[in-house]
N, C-alpha and C positions, 0 to 999 in steps of 0.2 A: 534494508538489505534484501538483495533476492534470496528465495529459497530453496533453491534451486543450485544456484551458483554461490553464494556466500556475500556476491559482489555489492559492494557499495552503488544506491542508484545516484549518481553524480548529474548533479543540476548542471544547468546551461549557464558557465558565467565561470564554473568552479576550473581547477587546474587539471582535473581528468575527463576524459572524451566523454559524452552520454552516449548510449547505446538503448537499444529497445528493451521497455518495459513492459508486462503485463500483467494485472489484476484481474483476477479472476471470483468468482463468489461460488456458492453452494451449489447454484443451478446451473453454472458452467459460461453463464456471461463472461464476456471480458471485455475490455474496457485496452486498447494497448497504446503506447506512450511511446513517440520515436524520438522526444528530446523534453526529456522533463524538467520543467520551470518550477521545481519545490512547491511545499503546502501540502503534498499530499494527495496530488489531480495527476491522473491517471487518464489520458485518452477522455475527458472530458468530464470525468466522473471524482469525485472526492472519496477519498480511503473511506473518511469518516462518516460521511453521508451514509455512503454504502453500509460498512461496520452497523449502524444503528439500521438499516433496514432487516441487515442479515438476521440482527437479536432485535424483530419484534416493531420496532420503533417506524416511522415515518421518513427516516430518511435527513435530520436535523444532525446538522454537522456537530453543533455544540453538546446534543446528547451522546453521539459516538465518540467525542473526547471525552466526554467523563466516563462513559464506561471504559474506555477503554485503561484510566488510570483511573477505576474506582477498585483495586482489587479484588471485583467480579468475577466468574467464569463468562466466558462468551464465546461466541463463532466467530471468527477473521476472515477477511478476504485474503486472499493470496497476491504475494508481489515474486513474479518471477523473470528469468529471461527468455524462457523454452515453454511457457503455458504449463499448466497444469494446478490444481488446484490441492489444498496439502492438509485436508481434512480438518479445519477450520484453527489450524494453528494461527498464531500471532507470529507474524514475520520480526524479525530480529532490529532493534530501532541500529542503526548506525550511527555510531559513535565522533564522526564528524559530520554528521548532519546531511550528508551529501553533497557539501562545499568544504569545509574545512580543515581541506590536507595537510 
């Protein structure tokens, strides 16, 4: 879900239109996505990759799933439709996945 908007980011495939993405991290990188294909890739880049860069780690996709569902504190990257970055909140997972209207 963007943080910004509230909106569900809707995969290419699913019954609602996709629209522009952006993740953004701590130092203001962003990463932007103009038709998002699920998993989690962002304008080339992986949430989760990133996520474990931001907390420390190398950049290992399978590290940044576990933190991010190890009941941890951590730093997030940001998913929005307007940029900006939202003090290392955890954006909101959506509940149909991004396909499943």
């Amino acid at each position: 879900m963007t943080q910004d908007t509230n909106q569900s980011i809707a995969v290419e495939g699913s019954r609602r239109r996709t629209f522009t993405a952006i993740m953004e991290d701590n130092k203001g990188n962003r990463w932007v996505e103009n038709n998002y294909q699920g998993y989690g890739e962002f304008g080339g880049k992986d949430f989760y990759d990133l996520l474990d860069e931001m907390n420390g780690g190398v950049g290992d996709r399978m590290d940044g799933v576990v933190l991010a569902f190890s009941g941890k504190s951590f730093i997030s990257p940001s998913l929005s439709e307007w940029g900006g970055y939202f003090g290392g909140e955890e954006p909101t997972t959506c509940p149909d996945q991004g396909y499943f209207y």
